[in-house]
Residue frames as qw, qx, qy, qz and C-alpha x, y, z in Angstrom:
[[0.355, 0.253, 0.303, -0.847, 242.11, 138.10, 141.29],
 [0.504, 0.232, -0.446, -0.702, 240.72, 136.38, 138.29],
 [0.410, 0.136, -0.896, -0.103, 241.19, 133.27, 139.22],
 [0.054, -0.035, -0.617, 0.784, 239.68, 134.16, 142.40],
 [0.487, 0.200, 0.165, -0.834, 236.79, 135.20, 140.99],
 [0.574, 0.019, -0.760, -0.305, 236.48, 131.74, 138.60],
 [0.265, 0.137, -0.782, 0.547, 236.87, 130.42, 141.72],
 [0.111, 0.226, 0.736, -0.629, 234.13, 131.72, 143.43],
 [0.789, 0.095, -0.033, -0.606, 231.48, 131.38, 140.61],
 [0.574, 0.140, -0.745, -0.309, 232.43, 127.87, 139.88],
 [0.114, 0.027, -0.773, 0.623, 232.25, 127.52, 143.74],
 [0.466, 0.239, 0.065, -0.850, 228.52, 129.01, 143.39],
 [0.540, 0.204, -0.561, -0.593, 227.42, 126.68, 140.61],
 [0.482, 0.092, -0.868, 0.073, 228.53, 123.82, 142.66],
 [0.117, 0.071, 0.698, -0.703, 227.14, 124.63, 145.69],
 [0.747, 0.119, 0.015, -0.654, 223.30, 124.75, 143.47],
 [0.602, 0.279, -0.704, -0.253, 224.14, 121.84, 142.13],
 [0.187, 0.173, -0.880, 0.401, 224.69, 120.04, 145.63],
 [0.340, 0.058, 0.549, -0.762, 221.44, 121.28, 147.10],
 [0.558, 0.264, -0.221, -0.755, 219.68, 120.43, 144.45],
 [0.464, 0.354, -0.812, 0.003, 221.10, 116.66, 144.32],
 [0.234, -0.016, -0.913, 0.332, 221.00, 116.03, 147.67],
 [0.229, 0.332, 0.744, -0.534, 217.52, 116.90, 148.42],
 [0.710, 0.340, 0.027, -0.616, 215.76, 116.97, 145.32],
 [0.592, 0.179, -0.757, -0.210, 217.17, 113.61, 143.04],
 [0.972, -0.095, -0.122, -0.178, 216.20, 110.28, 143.90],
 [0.944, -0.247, 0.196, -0.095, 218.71, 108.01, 144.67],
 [0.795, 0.150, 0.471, 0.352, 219.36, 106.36, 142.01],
 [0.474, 0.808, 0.092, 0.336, 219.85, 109.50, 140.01],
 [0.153, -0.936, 0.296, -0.116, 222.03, 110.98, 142.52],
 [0.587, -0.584, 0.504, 0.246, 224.33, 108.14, 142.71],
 [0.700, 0.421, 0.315, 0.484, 224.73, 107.99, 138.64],
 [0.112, 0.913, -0.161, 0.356, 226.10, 111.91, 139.16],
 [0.597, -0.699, 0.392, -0.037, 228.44, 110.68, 141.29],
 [0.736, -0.049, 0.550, 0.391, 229.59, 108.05, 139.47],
 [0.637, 0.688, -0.025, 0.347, 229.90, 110.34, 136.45],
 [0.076, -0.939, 0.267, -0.203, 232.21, 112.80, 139.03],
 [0.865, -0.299, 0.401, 0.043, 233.64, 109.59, 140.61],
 [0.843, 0.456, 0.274, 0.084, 234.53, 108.83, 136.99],
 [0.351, 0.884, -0.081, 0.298, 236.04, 112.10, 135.75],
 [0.346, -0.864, 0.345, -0.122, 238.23, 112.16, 139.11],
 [0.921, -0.001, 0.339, 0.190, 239.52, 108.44, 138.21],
 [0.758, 0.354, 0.301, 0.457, 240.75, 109.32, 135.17],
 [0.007, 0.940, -0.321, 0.113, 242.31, 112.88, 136.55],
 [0.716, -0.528, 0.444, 0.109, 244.03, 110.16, 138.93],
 [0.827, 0.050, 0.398, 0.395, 245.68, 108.28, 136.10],
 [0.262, 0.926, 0.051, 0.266, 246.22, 111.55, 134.66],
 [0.563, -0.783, 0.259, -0.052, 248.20, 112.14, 138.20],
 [0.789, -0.289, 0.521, 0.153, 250.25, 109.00, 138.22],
 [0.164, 0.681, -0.403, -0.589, 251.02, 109.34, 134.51],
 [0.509, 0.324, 0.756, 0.253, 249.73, 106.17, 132.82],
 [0.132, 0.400, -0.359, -0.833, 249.94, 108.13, 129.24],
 [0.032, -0.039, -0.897, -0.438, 248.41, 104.96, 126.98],
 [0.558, 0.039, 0.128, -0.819, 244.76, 105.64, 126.47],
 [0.733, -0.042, -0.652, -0.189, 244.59, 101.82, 125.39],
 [0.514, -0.293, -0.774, 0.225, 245.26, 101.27, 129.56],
 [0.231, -0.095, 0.022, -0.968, 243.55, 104.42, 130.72],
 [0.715, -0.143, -0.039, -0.684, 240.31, 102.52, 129.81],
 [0.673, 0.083, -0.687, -0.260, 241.36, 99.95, 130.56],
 [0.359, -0.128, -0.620, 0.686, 241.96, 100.64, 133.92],
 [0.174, -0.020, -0.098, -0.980, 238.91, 102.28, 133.97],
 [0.791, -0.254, -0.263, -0.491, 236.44, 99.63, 133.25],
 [0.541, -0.106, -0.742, 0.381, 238.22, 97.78, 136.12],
 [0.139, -0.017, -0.502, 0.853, 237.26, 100.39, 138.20],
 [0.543, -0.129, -0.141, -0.818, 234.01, 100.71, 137.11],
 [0.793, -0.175, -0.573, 0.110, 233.80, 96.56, 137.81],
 [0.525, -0.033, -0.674, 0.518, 235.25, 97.35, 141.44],
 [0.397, 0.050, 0.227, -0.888, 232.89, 100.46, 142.43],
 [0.778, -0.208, -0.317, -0.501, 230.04, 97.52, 141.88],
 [0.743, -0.150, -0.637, 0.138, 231.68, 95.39, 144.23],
 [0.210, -0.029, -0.509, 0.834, 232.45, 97.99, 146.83],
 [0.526, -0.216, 0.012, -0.822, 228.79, 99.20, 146.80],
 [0.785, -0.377, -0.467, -0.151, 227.81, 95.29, 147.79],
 [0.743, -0.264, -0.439, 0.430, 230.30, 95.27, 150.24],
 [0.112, 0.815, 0.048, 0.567, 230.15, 98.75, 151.45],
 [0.511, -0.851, 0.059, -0.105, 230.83, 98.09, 154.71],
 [0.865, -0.119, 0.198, 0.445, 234.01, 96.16, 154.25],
 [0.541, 0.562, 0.110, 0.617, 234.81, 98.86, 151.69],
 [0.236, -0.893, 0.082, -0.375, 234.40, 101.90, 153.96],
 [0.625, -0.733, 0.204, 0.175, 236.38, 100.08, 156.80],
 [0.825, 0.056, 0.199, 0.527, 239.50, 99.61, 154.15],
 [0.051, 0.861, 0.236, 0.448, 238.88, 102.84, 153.26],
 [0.339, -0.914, 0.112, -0.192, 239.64, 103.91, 157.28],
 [0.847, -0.260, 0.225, 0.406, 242.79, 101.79, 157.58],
 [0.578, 0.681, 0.027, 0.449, 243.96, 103.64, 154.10],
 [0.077, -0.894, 0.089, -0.433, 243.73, 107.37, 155.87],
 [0.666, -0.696, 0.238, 0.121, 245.31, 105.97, 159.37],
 [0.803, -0.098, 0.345, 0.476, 248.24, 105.28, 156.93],
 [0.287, 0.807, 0.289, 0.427, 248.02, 107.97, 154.85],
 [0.426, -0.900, 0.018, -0.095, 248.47, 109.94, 158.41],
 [0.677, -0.569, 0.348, 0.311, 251.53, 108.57, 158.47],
 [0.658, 0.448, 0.445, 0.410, 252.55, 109.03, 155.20],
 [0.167, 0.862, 0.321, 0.354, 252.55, 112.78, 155.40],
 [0.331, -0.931, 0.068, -0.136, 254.92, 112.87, 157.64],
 [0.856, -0.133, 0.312, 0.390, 257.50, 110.66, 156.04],
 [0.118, -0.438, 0.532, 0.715, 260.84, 112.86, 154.14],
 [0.711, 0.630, -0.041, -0.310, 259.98, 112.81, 149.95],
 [0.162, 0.662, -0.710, -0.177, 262.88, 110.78, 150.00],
 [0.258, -0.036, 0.903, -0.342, 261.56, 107.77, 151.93],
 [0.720, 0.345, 0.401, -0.449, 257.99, 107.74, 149.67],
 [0.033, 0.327, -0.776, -0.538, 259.86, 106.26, 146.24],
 [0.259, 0.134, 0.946, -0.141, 257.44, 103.35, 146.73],
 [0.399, 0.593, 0.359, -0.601, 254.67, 105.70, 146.08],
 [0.512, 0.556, -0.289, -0.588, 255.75, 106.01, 142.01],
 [0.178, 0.083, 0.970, 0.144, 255.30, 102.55, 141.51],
 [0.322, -0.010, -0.106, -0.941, 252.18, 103.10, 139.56],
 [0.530, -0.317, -0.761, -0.199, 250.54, 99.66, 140.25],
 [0.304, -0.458, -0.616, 0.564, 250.54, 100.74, 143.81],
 [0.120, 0.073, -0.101, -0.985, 249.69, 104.48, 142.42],
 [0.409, -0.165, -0.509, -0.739, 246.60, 103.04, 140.81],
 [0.442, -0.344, -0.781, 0.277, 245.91, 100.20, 143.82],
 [0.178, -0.337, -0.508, 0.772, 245.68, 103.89, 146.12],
 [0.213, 0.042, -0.271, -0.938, 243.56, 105.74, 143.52],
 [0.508, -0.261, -0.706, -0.419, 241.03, 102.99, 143.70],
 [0.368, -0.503, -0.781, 0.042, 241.11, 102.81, 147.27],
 [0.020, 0.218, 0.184, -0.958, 240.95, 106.66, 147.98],
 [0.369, 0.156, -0.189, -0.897, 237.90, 106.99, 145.39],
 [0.413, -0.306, -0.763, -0.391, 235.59, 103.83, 145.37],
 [0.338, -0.555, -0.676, 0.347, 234.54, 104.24, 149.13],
 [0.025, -0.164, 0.003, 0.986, 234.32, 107.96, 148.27],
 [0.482, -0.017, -0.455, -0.749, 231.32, 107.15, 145.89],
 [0.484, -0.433, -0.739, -0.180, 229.96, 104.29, 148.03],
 [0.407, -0.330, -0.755, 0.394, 229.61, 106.69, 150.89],
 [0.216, 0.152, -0.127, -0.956, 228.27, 109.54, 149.63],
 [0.346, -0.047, -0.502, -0.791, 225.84, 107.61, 148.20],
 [0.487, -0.313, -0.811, -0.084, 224.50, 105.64, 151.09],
 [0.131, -0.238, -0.573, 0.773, 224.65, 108.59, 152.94],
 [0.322, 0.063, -0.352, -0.877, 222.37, 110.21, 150.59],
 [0.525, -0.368, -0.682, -0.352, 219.73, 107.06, 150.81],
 [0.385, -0.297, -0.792, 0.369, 220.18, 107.25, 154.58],
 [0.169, -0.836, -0.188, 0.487, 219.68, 110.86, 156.10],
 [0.515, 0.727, 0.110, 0.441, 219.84, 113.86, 153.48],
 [0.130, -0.935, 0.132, -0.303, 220.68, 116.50, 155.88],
 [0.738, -0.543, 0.268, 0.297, 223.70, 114.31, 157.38],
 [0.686, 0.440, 0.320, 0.483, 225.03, 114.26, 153.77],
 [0.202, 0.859, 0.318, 0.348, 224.36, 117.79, 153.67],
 [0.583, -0.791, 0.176, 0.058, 226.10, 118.61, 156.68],
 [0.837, -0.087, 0.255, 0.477, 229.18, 117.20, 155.62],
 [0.460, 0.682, 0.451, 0.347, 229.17, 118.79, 152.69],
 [0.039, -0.942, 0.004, -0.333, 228.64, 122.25, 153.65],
 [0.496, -0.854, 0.149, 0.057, 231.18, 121.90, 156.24],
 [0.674, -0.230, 0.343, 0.613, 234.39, 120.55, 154.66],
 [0.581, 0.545, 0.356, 0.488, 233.59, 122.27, 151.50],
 [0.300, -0.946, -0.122, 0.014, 233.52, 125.72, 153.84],
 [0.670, -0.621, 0.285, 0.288, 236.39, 124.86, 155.80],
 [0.650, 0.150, 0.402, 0.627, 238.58, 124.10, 152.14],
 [0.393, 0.676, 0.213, 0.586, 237.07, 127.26, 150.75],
 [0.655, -0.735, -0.170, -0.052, 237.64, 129.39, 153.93],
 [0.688, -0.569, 0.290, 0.345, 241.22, 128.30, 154.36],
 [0.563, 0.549, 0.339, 0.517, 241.79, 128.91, 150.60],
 [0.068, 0.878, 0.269, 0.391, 240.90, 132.74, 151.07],
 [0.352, -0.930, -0.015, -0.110, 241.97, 133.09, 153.99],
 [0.748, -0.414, 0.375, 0.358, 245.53, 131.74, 153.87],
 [0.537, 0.452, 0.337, 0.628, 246.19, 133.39, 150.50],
 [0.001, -0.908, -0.093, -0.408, 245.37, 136.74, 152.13],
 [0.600, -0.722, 0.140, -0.315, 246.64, 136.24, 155.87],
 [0.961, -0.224, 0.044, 0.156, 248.86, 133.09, 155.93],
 [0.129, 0.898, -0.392, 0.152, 252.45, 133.39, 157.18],
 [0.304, -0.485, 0.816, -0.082, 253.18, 130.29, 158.78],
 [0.492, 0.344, -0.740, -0.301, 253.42, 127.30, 156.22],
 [0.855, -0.249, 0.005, -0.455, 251.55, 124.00, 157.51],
 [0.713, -0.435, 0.493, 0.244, 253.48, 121.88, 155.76],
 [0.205, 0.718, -0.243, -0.619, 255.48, 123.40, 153.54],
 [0.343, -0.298, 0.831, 0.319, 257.11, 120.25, 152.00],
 [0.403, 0.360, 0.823, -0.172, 253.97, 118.86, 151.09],
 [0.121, 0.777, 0.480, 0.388, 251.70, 121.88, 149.97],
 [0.360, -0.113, -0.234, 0.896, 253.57, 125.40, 150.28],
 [0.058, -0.380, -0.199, -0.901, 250.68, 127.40, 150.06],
 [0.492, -0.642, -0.517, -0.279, 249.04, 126.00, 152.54],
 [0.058, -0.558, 0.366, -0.742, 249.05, 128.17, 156.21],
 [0.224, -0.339, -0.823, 0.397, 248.12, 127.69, 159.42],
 [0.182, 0.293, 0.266, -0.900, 246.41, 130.62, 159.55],
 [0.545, 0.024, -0.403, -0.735, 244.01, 129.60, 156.66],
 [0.370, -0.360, -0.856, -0.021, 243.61, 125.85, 158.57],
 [0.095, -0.283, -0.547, 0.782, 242.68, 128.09, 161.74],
 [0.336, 0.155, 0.021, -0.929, 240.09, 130.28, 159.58],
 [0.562, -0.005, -0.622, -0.546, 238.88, 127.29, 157.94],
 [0.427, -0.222, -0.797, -0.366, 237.62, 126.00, 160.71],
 [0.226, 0.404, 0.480, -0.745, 235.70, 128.29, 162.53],
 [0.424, 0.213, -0.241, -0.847, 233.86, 128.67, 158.78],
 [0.477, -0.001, -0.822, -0.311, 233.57, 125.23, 158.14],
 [0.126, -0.335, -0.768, 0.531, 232.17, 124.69, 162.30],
 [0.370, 0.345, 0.239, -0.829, 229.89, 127.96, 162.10],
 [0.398, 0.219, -0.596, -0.663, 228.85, 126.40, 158.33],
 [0.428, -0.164, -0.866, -0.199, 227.66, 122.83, 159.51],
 [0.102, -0.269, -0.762, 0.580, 226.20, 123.93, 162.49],
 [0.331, 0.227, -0.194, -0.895, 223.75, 125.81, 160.04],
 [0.588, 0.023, -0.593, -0.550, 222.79, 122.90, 159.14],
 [0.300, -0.209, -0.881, 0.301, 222.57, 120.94, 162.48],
 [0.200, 0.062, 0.068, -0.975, 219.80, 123.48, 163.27],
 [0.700, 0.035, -0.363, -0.614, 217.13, 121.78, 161.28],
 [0.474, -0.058, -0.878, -0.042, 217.94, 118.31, 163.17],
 [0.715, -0.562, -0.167, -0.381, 215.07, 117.35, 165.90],
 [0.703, -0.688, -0.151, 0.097, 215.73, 117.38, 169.78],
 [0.714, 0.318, -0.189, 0.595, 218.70, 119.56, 170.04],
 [0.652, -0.661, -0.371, -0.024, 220.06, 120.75, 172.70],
 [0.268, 0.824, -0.498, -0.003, 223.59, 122.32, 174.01],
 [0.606, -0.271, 0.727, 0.176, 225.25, 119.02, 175.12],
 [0.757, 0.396, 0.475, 0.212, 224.39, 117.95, 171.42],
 [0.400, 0.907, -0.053, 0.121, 225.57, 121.42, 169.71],
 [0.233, -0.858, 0.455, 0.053, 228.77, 121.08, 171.23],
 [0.710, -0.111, 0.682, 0.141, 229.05, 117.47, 170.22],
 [0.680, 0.671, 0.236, 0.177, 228.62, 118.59, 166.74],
 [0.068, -0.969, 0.234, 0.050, 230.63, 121.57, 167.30],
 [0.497, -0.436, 0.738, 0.135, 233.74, 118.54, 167.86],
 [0.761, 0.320, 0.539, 0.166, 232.44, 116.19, 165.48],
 [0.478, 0.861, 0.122, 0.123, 232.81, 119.03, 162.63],
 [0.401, -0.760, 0.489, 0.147, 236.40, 120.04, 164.23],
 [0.631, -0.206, 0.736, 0.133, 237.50, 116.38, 163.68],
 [0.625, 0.635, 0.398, -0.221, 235.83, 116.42, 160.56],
 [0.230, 0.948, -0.201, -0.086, 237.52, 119.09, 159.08],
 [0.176, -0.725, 0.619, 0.245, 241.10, 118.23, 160.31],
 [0.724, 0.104, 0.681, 0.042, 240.35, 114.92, 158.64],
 [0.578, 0.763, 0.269, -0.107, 239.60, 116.59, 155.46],
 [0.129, -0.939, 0.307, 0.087, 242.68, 118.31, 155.49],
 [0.765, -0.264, 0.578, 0.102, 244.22, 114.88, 155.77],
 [0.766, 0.386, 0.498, 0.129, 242.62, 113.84, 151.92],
 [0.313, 0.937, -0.152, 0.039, 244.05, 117.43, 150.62],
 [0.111, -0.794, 0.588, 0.104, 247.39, 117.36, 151.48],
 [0.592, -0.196, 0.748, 0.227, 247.83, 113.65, 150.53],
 [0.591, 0.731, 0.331, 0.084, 246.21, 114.25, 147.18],
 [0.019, 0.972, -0.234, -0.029, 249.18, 117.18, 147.16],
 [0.689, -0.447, 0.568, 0.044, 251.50, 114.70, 148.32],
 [0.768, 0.267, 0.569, 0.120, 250.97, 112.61, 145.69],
 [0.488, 0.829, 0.071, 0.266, 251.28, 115.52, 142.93],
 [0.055, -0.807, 0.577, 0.114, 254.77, 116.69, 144.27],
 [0.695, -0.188, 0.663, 0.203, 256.00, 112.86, 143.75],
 [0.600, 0.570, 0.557, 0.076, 254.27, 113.22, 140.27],
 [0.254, -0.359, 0.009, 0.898, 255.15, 116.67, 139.58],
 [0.065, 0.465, 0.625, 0.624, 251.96, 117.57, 138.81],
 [0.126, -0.167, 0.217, -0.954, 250.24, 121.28, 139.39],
 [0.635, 0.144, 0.189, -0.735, 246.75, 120.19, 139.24],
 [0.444, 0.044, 0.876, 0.185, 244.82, 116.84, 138.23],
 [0.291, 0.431, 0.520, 0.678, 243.01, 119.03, 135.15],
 [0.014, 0.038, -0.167, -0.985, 241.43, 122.07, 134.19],
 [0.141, -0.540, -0.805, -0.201, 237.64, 120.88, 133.95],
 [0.286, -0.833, -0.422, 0.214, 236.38, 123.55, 136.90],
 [0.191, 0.825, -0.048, 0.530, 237.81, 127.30, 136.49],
 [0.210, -0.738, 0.406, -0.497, 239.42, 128.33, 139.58],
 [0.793, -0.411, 0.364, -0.265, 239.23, 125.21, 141.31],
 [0.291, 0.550, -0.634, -0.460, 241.04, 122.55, 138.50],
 [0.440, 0.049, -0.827, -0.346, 239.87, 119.16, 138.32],
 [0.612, -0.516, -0.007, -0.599, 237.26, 117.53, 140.02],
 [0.713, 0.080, -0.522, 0.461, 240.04, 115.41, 141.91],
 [0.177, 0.238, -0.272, 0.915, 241.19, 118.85, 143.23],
 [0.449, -0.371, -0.441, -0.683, 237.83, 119.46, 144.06],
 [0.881, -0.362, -0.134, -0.273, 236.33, 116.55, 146.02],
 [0.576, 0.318, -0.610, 0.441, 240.09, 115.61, 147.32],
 [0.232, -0.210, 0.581, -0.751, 238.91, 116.72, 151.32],
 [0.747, -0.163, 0.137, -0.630, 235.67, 114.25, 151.01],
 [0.678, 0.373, -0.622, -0.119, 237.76, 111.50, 149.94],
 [0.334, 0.162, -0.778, 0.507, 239.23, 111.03, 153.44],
 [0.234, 0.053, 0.507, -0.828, 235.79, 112.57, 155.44],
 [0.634, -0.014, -0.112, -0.765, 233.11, 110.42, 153.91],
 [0.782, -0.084, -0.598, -0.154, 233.49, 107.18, 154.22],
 [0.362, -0.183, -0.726, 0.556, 234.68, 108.01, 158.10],
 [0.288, 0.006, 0.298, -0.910, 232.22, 110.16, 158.74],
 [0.790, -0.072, -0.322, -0.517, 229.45, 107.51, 157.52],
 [0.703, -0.099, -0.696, 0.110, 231.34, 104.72, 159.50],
 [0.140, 0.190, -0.354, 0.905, 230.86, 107.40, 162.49],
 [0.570, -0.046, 0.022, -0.820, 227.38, 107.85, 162.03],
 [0.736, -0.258, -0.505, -0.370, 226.76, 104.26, 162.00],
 [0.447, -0.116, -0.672, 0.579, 228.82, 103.94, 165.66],
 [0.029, 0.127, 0.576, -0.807, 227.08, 106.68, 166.88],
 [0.083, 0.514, 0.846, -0.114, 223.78, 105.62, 165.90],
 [0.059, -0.238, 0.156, 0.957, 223.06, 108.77, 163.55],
 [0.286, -0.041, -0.620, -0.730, 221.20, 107.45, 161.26],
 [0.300, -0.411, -0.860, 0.031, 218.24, 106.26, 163.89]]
């Protein structure tokens, strides 16, 4: 219950914080808050993978700062490496915990941290220059659908997703999360111009897909911490623990949901 309740003010804070970002900062201020969260989630990751030496901590750090400036020139190149990751990833989640050894190699640990989280931050942030309210839309809907399937699969859930992975997670809580996280972005597809019901239903899917995608970045982020044996990637947020833990569903639904919007010609 306590945590529950951390939980659902720190869940509050963030949620002013978002509106406020994405439709009052500039730009350029909103994509240096990112890169500070971008930042903090890096160095949960190496937190994850257990690089202990704080002499390569930063050092592996200002590489990553050097490689989030080269994925923002090359954002598209980054975003599509980005969708090749997850289509592996997909398959990853469904391989025995005997068969992922490979995974604690920590050069390859750190290679997947870099490419789970730099196209995270370059596509948040060009969605943010392109169309606020597509940003926004995201947003509100995975962040629903995670908090949704939290509540509701801690109260309700009886059949285990996948237990191996992440035992707490249910089917019953993916099922609640996303009728909250669908009823949530479609709050926000309201405000877009010429809509219609052939288009509300196409959202209605798009946000589906969305979601199960999210789902994708959570449970591999989970993945990863059973290889690692680690509960959480820190303690920064109350109820929620690190802002890994956090932003771990947008990792896998932003940079394909921006390389979405530019196929289906959203952003015109």
């Amino acid at each position: 219950m306590v945590k529950d309740k951390a939980r659902i003010k720190t869940g509050l804070i963030l949620g002013i914080l978002a509106i406020i970002s994405v439709f009052y900062f500039p730009n350029k201020l909103f994509a240096l808050l990112c890169w500070l969260i971008i930042t903090v989630a890096f160095w949960e990751w190496l937190f994850l993978i257990q690089i202990k030496t704080f002499f390569y901590r930063a050092l592996c750090l200002i590489l990553f700062w050097v490689l989030l400036a080269v994925g923002d020139h090359y954002f598209m190149l980054t975003l599509r490496v980005a969708a090749y990751f997850w289509l592996i990833a997909l398959v990853l989640i469904f391989v025995p915990k005997g068969g992922l050894g490979f995974l604690k190699n920590k050069v390859l640990a750190l290679i997947i941290g870099v490419i789970v989280l730099v196209p995270t931050w370059v596509a948040v942030v060009e969605l943010h220059d392109r169309n606020h309210l597509l940003l926004f839309y995201l947003v509100m809907t995975v962040c629903f659908a995670d908090t949704a399937a939290y509540f509701i699969g801690s109260r309700y859930g009886k059949h285990k997703l996948m237990p191996s992975i992440s035992p707490k997670k249910s089917i019953e809580g993916l099922v609640g999360g996303l009728v909250v996280g669908v009823l949530a972005g479609l709050l926000e597809v309201l405000f877009m111009p010429d809509l219609n019901a052939h288009k509300i239903l196409a959202w209605t899917l798009l946000s589906i897909m969305l979601i199960m995608i999210s789902v994708l970045g959570d449970l591999f982020e989970s993945l990863m911490k059973r290889l690692y044996n680690t509960k959480d990637s820190g303690s920064f947020l109350p109820g929620h623990g690190g802002f890994l833990d956090r932003i771990d569903s947008l990792t896998s639904a932003l940079p394909i949901f921006f390389l979405l919007c530019q196929h289906l010609h959203l952003f015109y």
